[in-house]
C-alpha positions in Angstrom: 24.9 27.8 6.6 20.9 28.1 6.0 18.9 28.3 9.5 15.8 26.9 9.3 12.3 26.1 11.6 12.2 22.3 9.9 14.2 20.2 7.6 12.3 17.6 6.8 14.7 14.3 5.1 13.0 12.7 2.4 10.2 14.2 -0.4 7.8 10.9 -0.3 4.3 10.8 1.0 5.0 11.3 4.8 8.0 13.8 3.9 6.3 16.2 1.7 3.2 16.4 3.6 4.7 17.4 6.5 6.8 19.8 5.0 3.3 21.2 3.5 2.0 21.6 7.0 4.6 22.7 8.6 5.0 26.0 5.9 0.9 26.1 6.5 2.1 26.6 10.4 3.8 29.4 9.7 7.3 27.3 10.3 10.5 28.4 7.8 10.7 24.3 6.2 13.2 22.6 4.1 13.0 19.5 2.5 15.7 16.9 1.4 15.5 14.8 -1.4 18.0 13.1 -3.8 16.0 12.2 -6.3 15.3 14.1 -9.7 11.4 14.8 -8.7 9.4 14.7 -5.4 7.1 11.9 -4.7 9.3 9.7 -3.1 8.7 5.4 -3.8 4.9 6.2 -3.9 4.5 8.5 -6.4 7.7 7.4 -8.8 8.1 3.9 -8.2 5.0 2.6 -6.6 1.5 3.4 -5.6 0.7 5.4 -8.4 2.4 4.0 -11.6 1.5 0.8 -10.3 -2.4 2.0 -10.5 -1.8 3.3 -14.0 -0.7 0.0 -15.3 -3.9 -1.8 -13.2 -6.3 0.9 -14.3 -5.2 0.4 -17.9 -5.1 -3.6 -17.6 -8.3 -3.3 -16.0 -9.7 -1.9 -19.4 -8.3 -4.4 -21.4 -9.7 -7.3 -19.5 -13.5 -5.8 -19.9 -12.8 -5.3 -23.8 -11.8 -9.3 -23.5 -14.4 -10.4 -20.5 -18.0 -8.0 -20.9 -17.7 -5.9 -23.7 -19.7 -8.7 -26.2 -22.1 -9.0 -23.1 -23.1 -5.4 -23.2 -23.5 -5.5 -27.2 -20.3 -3.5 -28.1 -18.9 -5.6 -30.6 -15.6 -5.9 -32.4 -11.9 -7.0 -32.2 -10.2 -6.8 -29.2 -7.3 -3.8 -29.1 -3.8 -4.9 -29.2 -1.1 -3.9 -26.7 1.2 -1.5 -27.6 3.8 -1.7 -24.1 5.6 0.9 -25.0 2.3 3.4 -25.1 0.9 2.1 -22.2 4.6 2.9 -20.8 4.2 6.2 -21.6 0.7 6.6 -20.0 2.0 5.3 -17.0 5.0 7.6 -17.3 2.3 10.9 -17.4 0.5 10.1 -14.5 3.3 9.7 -12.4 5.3 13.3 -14.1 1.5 14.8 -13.1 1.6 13.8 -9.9 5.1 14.7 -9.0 4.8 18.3 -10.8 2.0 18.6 -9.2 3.9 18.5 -5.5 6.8 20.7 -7.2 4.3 23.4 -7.5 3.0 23.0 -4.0 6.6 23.6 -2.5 6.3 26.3 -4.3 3.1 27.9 -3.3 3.6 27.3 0.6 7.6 28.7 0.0 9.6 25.7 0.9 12.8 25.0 -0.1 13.8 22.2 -1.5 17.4 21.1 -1.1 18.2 18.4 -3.7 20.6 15.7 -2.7 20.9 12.9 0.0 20.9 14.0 3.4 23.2 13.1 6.7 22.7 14.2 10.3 26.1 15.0 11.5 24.7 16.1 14.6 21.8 17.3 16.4 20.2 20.4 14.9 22.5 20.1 11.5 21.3 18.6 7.9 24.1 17.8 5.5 23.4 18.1 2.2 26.4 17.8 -0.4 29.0 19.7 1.0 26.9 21.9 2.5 25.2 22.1 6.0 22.7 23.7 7.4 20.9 24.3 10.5 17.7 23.3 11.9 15.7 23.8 15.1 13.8 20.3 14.4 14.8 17.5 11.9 12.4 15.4 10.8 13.2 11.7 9.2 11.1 10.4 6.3 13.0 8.5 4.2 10.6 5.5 3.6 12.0 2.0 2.7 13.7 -0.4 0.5 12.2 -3.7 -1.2 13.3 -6.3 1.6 15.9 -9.5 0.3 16.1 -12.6 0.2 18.6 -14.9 0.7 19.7 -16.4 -2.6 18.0 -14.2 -4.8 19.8 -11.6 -6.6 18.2 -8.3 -8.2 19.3 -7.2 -11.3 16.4 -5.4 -12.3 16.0 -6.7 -15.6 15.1 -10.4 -15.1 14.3 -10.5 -11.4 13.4 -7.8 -10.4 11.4 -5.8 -7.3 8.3 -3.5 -7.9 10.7 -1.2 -9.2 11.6 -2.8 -11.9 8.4 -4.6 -12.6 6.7 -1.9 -13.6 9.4 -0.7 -16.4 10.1 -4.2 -18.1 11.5 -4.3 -21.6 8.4 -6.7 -22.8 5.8 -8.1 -21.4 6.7 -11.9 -20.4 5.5 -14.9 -21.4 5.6 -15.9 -17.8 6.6 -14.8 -14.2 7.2 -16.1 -10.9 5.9 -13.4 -8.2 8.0 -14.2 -4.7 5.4 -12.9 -2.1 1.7 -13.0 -2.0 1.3 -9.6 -0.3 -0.4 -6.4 -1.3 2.9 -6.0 -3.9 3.2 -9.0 -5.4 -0.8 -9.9 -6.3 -1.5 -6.3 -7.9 1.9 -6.9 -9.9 0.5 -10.2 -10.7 -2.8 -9.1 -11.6 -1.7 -6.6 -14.2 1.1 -9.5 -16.4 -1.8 -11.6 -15.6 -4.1 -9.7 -17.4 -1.7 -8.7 -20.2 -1.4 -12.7 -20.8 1.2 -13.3 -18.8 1.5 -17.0 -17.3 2.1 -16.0 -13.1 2.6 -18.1 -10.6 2.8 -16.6 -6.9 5.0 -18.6 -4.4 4.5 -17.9 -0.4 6.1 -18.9 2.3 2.7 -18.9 4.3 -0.1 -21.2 3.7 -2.4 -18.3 2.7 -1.8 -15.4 1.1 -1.9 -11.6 2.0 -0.8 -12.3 6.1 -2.5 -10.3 8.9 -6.1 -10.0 6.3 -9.4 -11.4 7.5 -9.2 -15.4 6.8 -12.7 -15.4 5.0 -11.6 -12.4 2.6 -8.3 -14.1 2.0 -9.6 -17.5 0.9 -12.4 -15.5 -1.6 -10.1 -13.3 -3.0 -7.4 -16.3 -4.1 -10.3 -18.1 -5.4 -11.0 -15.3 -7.2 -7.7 -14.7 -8.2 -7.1 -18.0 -9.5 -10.3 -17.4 -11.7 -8.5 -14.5 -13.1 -5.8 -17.4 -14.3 -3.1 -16.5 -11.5 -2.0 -19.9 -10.5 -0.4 -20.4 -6.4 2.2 -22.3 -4.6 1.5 -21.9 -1.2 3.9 -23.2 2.1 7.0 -22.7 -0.1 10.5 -21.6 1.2 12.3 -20.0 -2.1 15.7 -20.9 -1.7 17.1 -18.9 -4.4 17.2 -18.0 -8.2 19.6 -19.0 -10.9 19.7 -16.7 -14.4 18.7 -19.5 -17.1 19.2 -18.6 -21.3 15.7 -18.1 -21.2 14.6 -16.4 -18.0 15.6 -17.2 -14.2 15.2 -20.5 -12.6 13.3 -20.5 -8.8 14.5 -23.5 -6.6 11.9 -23.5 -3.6 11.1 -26.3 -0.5 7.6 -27.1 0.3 7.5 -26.8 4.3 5.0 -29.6 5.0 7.4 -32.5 3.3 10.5 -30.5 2.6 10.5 -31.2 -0.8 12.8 -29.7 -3.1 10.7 -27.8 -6.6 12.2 -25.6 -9.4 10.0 -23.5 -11.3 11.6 -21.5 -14.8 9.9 -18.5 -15.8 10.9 -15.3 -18.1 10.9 -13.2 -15.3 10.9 -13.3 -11.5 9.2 -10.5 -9.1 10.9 -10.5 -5.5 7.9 -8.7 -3.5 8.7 -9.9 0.1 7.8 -6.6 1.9 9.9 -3.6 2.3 12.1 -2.6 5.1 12.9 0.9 6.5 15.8 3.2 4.3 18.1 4.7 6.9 21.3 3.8 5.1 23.9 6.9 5.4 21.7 9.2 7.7 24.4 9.0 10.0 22.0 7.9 13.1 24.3 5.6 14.5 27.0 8.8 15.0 24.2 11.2 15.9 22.6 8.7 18.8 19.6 7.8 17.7 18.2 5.0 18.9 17.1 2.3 16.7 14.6 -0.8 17.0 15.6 -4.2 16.9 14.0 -4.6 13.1 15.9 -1.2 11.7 13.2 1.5 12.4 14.3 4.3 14.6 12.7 4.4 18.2 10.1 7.6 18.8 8.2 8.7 21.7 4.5 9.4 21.8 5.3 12.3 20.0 7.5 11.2 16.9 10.7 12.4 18.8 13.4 10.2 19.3 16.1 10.1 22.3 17.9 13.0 20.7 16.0 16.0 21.3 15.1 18.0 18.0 15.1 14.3 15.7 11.9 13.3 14.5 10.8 10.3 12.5 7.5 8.8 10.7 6.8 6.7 8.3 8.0 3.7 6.7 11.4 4.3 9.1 9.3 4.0 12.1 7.1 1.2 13.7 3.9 0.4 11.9 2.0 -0.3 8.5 4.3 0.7 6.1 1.3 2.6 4.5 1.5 6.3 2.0 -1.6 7.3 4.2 -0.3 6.6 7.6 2.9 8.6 6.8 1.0 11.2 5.1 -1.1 11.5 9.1 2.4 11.2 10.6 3.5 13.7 8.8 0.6 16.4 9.6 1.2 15.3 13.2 4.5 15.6 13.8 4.2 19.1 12.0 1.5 20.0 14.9 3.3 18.9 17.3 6.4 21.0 16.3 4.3 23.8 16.0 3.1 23.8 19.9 -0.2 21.8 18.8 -1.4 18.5 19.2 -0.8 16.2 16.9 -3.3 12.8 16.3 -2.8 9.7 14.8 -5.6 7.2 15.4 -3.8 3.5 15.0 -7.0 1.8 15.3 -8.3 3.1 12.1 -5.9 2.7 9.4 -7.1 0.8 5.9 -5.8 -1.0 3.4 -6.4 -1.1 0.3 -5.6 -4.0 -2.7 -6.3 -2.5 -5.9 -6.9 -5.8 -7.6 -10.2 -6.4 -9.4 -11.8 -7.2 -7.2 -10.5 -4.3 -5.0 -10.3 -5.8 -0.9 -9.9 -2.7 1.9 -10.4 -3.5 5.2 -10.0 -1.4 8.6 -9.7 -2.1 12.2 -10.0 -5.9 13.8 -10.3 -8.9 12.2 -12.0 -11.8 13.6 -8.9 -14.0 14.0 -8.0 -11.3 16.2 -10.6 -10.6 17.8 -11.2 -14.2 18.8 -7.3 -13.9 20.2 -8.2 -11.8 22.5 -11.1 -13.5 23.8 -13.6 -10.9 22.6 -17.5 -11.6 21.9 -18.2 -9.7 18.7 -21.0 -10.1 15.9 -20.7 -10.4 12.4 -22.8 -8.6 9.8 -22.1 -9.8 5.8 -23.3 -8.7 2.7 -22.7 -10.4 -1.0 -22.3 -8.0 -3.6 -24.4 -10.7 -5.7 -27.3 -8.8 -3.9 -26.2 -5.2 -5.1 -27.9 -4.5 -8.3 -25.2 -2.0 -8.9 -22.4 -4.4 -8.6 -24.0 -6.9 -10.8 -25.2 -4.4 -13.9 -21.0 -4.2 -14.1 -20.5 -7.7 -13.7 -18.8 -7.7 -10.6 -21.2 -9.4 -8.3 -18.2 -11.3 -6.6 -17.7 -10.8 -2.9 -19.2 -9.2 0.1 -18.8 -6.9 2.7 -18.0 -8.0 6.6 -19.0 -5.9 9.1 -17.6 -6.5 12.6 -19.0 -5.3 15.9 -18.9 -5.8 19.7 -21.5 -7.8 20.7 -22.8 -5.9 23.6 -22.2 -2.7 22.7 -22.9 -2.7 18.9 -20.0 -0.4 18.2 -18.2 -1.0 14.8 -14.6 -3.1 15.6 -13.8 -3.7 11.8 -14.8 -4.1 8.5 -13.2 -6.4 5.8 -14.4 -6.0 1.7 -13.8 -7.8 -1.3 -15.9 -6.2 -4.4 -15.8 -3.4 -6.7 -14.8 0.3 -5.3 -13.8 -1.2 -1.7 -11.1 0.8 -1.4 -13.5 4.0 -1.6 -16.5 2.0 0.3 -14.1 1.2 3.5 -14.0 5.0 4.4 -17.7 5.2 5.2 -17.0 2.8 7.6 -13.6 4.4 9.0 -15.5 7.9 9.7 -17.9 5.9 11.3 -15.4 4.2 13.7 -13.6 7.6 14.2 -16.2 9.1 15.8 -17.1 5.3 18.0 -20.5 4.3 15.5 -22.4 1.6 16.1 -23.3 -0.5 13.6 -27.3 0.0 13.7 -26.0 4.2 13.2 -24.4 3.0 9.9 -27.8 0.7 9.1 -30.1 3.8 9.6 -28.5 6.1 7.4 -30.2 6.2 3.9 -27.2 5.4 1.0 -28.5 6.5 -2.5 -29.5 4.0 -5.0 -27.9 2.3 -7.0 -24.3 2.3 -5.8 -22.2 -0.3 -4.4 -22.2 1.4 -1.0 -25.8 0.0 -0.1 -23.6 -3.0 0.3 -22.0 -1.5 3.2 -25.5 -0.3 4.5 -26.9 -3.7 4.4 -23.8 -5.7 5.8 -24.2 -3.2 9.1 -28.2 -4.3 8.8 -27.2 -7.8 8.9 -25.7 -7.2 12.6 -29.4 -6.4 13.6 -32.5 -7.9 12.1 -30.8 -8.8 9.3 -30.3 -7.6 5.4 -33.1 -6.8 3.3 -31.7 -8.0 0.3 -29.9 -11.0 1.1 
């Protein structure tokens, strides 16, 4: 039996980080995963193969959209699928290489295999077990189901096997218009792929700002992405051509059926605890499958940890990554800090939309005055020498105080642009702070600048 400091169960964002910073701590770490390289959903299946096939999409869209604007003339390229499946391939074998040698460096070993928690203090691996003073759970999540719709992976399919298809269809049906579902959308869209997204809700990406969620499916539709909102899927039936998708509309109950070669379920995830043996160990659980923690991470059995996507909260690579370096702290007799209010997300569509922190819909919940600060990107000269002049930036503050509540983009680089704004609410900045510092020109962050100016006096440039 190996004895170590920390095992940590599962290699994904929130898993390997921590096992990173608990070695950095000067703790003797393990770290279980059963998959053939580290990474977890993120880097394998997810975030970053997904922004391969977006970034190279992206490309092909300016050759069709701006490239005779700029004067660079010629045919468009054609798609070669299988090339751009091997680029996407490369980024992610980079990436997880890349936190094989890191393991390395900070001497952590990495016990490959699924892992179970006969008890507390013990890691099963295989057939073998070993011991640990703490045990940390990060073993992420699943794509969520749907009643009536059965996976196969080749026709309909989740993210997973989105991002591998055999050819590109002629047309898709995307179940879900979260963060999934639209980038998914955006890159078949853009590859000529008819798409149609059909919700449950009557506006797309829940929880995000209203304003910024009416722009960006506007904006979305522009891009040729076509919507059926209020619509209850009720399931799908494999047709000779594709998969059929029998939905109700909610407002009339109406019974539709939409055919399409291919059919992306992307209605959220939910947390992967299957065969951790929690249940025998006494862990608690919450009512929606994520195990219960304290303040600290810790659940009700002493020593067992948890973070991530199999624990309350955004199920975000970046909050389980600060999960992860907390937890580690806090196992190593430090202090460990999460700060829930300022958390962003990101959509990389073009346009990209981040936000951070309150939105007004929320704020107006809970019966707070706030001000509002906006800026249209139609005003950034950077943003319009690219073509992307579309959107604006929304700044959000507390009306007495002027302190920065939220902040909700829709434009090019708002995924970069929203952490200006999320240092400035980590350390409690008001928005007239943000307005008098001087942002080089020309970039797209003067749009930031200029949205917080609009909570004063008002924008110069709008």
């Amino acid at each position: 039996m190996a004895e170590f400091d920390v095992i940590v169960i599962g290699g994904g964002p929130g898993g390997y980080v921590c096992a990173i910073r608990c070695a950095q701590l000067g703790l003797k770490t393990a770290c279980v995963e059963g998959r053939e390289t580290l990474g977890g959903t993120c880097l394998n299946v997810g975030c970053i193969p997904s922004k391969a096939l977006l970034n190279a999409t992206h490309h092909l869209h300016e050759v069709h959209e701006n490239f005779e604007k700029m004067g660079l003339m010629g045919g468009a390229p054609t798609v070669d699928w299988g090339k751009m499946q091997a680029y996407k391939q490369d980024v992610v074998t980079g990436n997880t290489k890349g936190i094989e040698f890191l393991f390395k460096k900070n001497k952590i070993t990495w016990l490959k295999g699924w892992g179970s928690i006969p008890a507390a203090g013990q890691v099963k691996v295989g057939d073998e077990t070993h011991s640990a003073k703490h045990i940390v759970i990060a073993t992420g999540s699943e794509p969520a189901s749907l009643p009536g719709v059965t996976v196969d992976e080749e026709v309909v399919v989740t993210s997973t096997g989105a991002l591998s298809l055999g050819n590109i269809p002629k047309s898709m049906v995307v179940i879900g218009a979260g963060v999934i579902g639209l980038e998914m959308g955006s890159v078949y869209a853009r590859l000529g792929t008819e798409v149609t997204v059909v919700e449950y809700l009557d506006a797309i990406t829940p929880g995000m700002d209203a304003e910024v969620a009416k722009a960006f499916q506007k904006l979305l539709a522009k891009q040729g992405l076509k919507f059926v909102l209020g619509a209850a899927v009720q399931g799908t039936e494999r047709s000779a051509t594709g998969a059929k998708v029998a939905y109700k509309l909610r407002k009339d109950d109406s019974a539709h059926e939409i055919e399409a070669e291919a059919v992306l379920l992307a209605t959220g995830r939910r947390p992967y605890t299957a065969g951790l043996g929690l249940e025998g160990a006494g862990v608690q659980m919450e009512p929606r499958g994520q195990v219960q923690i304290d303040g600290h991470f810790q659940t009700n059995v002493k020593g067992i940890y948890a973070i991530g996507d199999a624990v309350v909260g955004p199920m975000l690579a970046h909050k389980a990554e600060d999960e992860g370096m907390a937890v580690a702290e806090v196992i190593a007799g430090k202090h460990g800090h999460v700060n829930y209010d300022v958390i962003p997300g990101v959509i990389y569509t073009t346009p990209e939309v981040a936000s951070v922190g309150k939105t007004e819909e929320q704020l107006k919940a809970e019966g707070r005055a706030y001000k509002v600060g906006k800026f249209p990107f139609m005003g950034n000269a950077r943003a319009k020498a690219v073509f992307q002049g579309d959107g604006f930036v929304k700044l959000i503050a507390d009306k007495a105080t002027d302190r920065i509540l939220g902040c909700h983009i829709i434009g090019p680089g708002a995924g970069d642009l929203i952490h200006e704004v999320c240092v400035a609410m980590e350390f409690g900045a008001s928005a007239q702070d943000l307005a008098l510092t001087c942002h080089a020109h020309p970039t797209y962050s003067e749009a930031v600048r200029e949205a917080a100016l609009a909570c004063g006096d008002g924008a110069i440039h709008a």
